[in-house]
N, C-alpha and C positions, 0 to 999 in steps of 0.2 A: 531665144529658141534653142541656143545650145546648152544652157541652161536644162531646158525642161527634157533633153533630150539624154543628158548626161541621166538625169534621175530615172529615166525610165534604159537605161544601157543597163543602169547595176541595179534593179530591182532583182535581177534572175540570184543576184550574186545574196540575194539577203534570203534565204529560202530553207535551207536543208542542212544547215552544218551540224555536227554530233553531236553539239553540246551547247552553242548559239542562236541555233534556229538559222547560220547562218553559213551559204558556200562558200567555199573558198574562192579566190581570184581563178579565172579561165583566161590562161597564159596564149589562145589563139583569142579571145575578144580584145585583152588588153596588148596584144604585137602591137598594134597602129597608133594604140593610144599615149600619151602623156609627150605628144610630139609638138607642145607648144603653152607659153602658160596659161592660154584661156582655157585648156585640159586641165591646170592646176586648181585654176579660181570656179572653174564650175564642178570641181569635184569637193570643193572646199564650201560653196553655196550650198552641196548633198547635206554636208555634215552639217552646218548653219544650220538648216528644216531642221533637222531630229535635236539639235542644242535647247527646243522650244520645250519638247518634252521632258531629255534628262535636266533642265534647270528650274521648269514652271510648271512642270505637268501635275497631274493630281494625286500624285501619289507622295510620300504617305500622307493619307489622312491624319492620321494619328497628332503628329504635329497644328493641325487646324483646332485641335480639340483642348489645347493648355491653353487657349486666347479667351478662350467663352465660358460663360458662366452655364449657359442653357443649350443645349446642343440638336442638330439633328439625329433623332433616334436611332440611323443606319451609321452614324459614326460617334456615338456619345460611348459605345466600348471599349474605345481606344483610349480612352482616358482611365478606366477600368483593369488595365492590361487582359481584357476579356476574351479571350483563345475563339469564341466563336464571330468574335467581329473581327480578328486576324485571321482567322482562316478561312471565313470569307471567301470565296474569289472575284465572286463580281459585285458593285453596286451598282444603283439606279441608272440607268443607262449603259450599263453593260462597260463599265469602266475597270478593267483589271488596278486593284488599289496598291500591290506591292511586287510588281514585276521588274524585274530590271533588262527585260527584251530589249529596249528601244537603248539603253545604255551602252550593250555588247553589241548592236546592232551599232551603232555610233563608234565604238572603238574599232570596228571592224573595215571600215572605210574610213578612218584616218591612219590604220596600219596597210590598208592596200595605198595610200599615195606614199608613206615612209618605204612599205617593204619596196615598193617599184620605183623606186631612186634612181637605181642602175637603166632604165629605159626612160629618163628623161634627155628627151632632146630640143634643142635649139632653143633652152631656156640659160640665162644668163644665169651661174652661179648666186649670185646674190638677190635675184628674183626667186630660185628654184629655193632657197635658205629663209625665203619670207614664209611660202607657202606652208614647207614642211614644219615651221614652227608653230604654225596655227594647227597643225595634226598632231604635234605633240603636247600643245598645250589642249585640244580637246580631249584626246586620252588623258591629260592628268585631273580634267576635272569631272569629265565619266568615273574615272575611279575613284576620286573623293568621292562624289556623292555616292560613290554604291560604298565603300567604307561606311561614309556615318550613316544612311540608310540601314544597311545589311549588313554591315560587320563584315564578318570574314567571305571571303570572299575570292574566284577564282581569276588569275593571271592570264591572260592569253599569251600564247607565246607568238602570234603573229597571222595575217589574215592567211597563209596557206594550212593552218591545221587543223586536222580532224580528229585531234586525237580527244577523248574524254579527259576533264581534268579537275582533282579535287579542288574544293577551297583552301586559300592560305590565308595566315592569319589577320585580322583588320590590320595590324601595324604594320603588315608588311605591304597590304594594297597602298595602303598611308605611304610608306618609304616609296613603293612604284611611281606612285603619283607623284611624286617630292622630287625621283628623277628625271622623271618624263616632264615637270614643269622646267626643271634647271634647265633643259633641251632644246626650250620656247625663251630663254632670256636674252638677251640681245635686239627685242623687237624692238620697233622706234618709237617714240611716243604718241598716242590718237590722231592729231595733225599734223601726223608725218607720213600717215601711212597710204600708201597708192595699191589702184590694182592692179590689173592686166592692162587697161586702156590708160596707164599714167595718171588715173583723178586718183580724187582722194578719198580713203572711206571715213564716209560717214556715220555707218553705224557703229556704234557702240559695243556691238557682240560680238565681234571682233577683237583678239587678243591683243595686247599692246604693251610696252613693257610697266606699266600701271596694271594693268590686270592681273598678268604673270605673277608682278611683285603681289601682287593682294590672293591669289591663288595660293602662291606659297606661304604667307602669314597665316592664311585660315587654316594649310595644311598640318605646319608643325605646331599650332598651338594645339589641333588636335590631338597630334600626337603626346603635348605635352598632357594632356588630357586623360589619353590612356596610358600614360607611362610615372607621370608627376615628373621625369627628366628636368633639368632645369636647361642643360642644352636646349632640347627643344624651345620652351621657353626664350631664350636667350636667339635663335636663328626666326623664330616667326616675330620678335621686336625690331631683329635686320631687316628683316623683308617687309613691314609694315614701314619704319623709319624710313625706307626708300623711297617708298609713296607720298610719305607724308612730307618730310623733308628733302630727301635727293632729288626727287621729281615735284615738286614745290610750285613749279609755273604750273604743271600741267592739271592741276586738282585745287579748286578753291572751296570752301561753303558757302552755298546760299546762306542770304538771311531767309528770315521765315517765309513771306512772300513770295519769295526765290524757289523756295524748297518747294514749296506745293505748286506754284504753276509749273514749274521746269525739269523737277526730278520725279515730282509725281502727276506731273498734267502733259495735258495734249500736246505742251511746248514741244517737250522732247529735249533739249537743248540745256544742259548743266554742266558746270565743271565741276559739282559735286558728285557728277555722275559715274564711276569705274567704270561699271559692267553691265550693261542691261539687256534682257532681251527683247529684239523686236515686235511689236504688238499692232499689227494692222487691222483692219476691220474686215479688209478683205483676204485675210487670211487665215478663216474660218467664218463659214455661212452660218446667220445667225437669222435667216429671214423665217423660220418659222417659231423661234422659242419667242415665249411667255414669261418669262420668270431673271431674275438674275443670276448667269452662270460665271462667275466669278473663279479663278484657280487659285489666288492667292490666300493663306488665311486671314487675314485682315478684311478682305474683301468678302468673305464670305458675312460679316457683321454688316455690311451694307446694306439695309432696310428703308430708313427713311432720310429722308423725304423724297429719295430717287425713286420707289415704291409706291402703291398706293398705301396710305398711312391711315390704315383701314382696323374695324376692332380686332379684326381677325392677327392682326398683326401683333398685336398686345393682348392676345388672350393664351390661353393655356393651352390651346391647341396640341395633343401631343402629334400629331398626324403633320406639322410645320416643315416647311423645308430650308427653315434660316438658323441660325444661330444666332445667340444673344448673350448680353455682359450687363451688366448693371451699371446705374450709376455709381453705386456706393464702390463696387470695385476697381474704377476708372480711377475713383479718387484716391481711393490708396495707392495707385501705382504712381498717381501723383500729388503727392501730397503738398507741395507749396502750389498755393493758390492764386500766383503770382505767375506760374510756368506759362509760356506760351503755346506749348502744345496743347493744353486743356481744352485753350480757346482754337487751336488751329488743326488740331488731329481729330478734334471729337466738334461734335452738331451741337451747338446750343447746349451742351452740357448741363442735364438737372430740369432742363425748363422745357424740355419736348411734352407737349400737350396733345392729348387726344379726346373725342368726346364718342360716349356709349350711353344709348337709351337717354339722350338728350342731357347726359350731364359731362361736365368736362374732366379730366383727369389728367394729372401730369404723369409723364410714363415714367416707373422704377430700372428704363434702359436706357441705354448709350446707345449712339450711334455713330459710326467713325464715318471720318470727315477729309480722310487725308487725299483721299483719290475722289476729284468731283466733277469729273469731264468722262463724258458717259455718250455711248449710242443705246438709242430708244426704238424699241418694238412700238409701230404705229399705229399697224394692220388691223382693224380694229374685229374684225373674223374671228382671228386667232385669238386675238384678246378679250371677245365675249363683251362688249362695252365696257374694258377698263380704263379707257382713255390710254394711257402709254405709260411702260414699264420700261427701265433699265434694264440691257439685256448682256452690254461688254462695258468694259473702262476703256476708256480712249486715252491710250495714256501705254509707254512703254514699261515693261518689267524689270526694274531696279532690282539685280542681283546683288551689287555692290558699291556702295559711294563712302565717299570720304569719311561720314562721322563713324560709320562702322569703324573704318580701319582705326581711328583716332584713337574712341573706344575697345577696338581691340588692342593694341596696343598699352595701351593703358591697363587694360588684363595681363598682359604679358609682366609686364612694371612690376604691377602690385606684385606676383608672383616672384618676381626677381628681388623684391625691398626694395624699389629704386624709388626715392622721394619725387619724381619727374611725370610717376604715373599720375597725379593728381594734378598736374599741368594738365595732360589729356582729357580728364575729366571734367576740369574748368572750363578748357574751351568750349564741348559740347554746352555745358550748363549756359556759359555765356551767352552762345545763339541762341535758346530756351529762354535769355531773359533773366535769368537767376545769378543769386552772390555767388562767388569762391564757393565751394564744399568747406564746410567746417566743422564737418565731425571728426570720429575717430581715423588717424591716416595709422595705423596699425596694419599688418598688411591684410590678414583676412579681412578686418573691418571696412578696409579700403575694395577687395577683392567683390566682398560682398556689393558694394556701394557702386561699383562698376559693374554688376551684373546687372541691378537695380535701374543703371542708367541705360545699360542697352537695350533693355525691356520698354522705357520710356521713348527713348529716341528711337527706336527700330521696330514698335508694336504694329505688328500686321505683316512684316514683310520677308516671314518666314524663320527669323533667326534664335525665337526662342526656344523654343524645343532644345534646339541644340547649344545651346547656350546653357540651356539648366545640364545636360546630359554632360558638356566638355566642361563644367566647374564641381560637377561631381553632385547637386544638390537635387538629383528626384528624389527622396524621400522628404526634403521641405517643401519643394517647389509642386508637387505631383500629386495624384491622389489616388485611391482606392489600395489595389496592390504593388502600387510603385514605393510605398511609406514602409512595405514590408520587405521590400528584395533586399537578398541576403548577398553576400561578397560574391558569392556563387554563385549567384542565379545572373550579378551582373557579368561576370566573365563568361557563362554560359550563354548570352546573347537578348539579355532581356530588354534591354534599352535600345535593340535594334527590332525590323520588323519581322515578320514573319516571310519564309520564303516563298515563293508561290509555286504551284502543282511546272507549270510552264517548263521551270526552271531544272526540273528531274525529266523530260519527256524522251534525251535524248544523252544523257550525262549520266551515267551507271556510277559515275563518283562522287556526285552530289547529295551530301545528307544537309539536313535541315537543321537551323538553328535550336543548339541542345534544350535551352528554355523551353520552346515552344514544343520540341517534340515529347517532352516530359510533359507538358499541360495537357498537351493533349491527350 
């Protein structure tokens, strides 16, 4: 109850700010408050709710659209770099697609429990030192993700200002970020960590010093991304090395079997698992949709056989509301035929059959297979006698686990010459089932060959996009007008999205990313 009471205390405070959408703290509601740490941990649960959105929410599209071969019409633009499907404001269901409200909304209530430090009482130092680090590790990864989202981007200087404030540049949100995570390190390891009432937390979405470290690995590789720095480089290999080896008990890899029930199934329960966010059933009502609403991109290829596996599904349909990939391009992402994700990420690979007009037909799609624990639409009203559709993934949102980092790291290597990056590489290939890598270890050849793998080990779960964008390769990897962007047009903001109307309504200093306002 006090929980639900906290969240409805600071709704007033998320309303009106000049440049946020958001008030500032009201110094007579919060006198009485922060006077124990169940005030800490339920103000800490506020910022958890909105964590769902800045980590899994639907936005950008754009990234959904490198996965698929065949798109839905209201976001197949994106792949286009096509000025009127980013500017946009709303899609189907009235879903703003590139706002970042809910982000400065989240950094605004993890800067009211830092800025009101000075009015904590009868909390024990090294409790009141738990909380505040989980406020500053969500500030550090609010502003990664609006970083590689949005590029440049504005600074708050703290929940009491009103003041309008330009953008500053993406390396420098990047640097922000970098110190607001170093703020959060010292956390204890997952099974160490307690709340207010002494248990232990369970969830996963929660900072830990495994996250922290994996937070700041993604951070400065970015950076090395937009800088070519080799420090950079060199500081997100520390920070990934901490995980992977300094913290060594606390992170294992599934085997395959592992992987799919436990990091991607209803288990819930991995020690491949960093970061994930909570996925309840009843934490969005689902009792009237029809169709699969899926947020992640991978998910969104989720068709058969959770579906009806019906012609309409395999016809040309331009009016569709799924996306789709091929066979033939599954294969090339994995070419040895031997891989075990062929068999364990993808449905029957090749051999999915359908029959039209009484003849049978094998389908020229794929259909992913990694997430297969589902709730079903029953109702059969709503569903016009379709028997029952897949409507959520029952199954938590994997932000970050082990082979990422391995893999990342292993980016890091190549970048550095260090002959170790391909140790990193190996192990992934290992639990895949495959030899050593034995091609070119050069280091772009090798750089390459690790982008290669992370596409393979991490297809669907959001990392590509950004993967091609921080190794520098959208004119290979990309299509339509991304083959064409000039030095300039990347420094002008073009591999970032469009900024939305929202974000000018109350911020006289806010101009719009230069790409976009030139296309337009």
């Amino acid at each position: 109850m006090r929980r639900i009471y906290l969240l409805l205390l600071f709704l007033p405070l998320m309303s009106c700010n000049s440049w946020l959408d958001i008030s500032p703290e009201n110094s007579v509601t919060l006198t009485n408050y922060f006077q124990s740490e169940d005030d800490l941990e339920a103000l800490c649960t506020s910022m958890q709710a909105r964590m769902k959105v800045v980590c899994k929410g639907k936005q950008p599209y754009y990234y959904i659209s490198v996965d698929a071969d065949e798109l839905k019409p209201n976001i197949s633009g994106f792949r286009e770099l096509d000025v009127a499907t980013h500017t946009t404001q709303m899609l189907t269901g009235g879903t703003l697609k590139s706002t970042w409200r809910e982000h400065y909304a989240l950094i605004s209530l993890a800067d009211l429990m830092i800025d009101n430090e000075y009015r904590f009482q009868n909390i024990p130092a090294e409790r009141a030192a738990f909380w505040l680090k989980q406020a500053h590790f969500i500030k550090a990864i609010s502003y990664f993700r609006i970083a590689q989202i949005w590029g440049d981007a504005p600074i708050s200087p703290g929940s009491e200002s009103l003041v309008a404030l330009a953008k500053k540049p993406a390396l420098e949100v990047l640097e922000y970020a970098a110190s607001e995570a170093e703020k959060a390190l010292g956390l204890p390891a997952h099974d160490e960590m307690i709340n207010a009432d002494g248990r232990i937390i369970t969830s996963k979405q929660y900072a830990s010093r495994g996250v922290v470290n994996t937070l700041l690995a993604h951070i400065y590789a970015w950076m090395g991304g937009l800088t070519q720095e080799v420090k950079h480089w060199e500081q997100a290999e520390y920070y990934a090395s901490q995980v992977i080896d300094e913290f060594a008990g606390d992170y294992e890899l599934e085997d395959m079997p592992g992987l799919i029930a436990n990091v991607f199934g209803k288990n819930r329960n991995s020690k491949e698992t960093i970061f994930s966010i909570d996925n309840d059933i009843l934490d969005d009502a689902h009792t009237y949709d029809d169709h699969f609403t899926g947020e992640l991109p991978g998910q969104e290829l989720i068709n058969y056989p959770y579906t009806n596996a019906s012609p309409q599904l395999l016809s040309t349909n331009k009016n569709r509301d799924y996306n789709r990939i091929l066979v033939t391009t599954v294969e090339s992402i994995y070419p040895e035929e031997n891989d075990l994700r062929r068999q364990e990420f993808w449905y029957d690979l090749g051999n999915v059959k359908y029959t039209m007009d009484n003849q049978e037909f094998v389908s020229p799609y794929a259909f992913i297979n990694k997430w297969r624990d589902y709730h079903y639409q029953t109702n059969a009203e709503i569903l016009g006698g379709q028997g029952k559709v897949v409507v959520a993934t029952d199954c938590d949102y994997v932000f970050w686990r082990l082979a990422d980092v391995v893999l990342l790291r292993a980016e890091c290597r190549a970048r550095l010459q260090k002959a170790t990056a391909k140790d990193d590489l190996d192990r992934i290939r290992k639990r895949a089932g495959l030899e050593a890598y034995a091609g070119s270890t050069a280091p772009e050849a090798l750089r390459e060959e690790i982008f290669n793998e992370r596409r393979r080990e991490l297809f669907g779960e959001g990392q590509y996009y950004f993967d091609i964008v921080r190794n520098g390769y959208y004119r290979e990897k990309l299509y339509g007008k991304f083959k064409d962007l000039t030095d300039a047009d990347v420094r002008n903001g073009a591999l970032y999205t469009w900024i939305s109307a929202d974000a000018f309504e109350k911020n006289t200093l806010m101009t719009q990313n230069t790409y976009w306002l030139w296309q337009k």
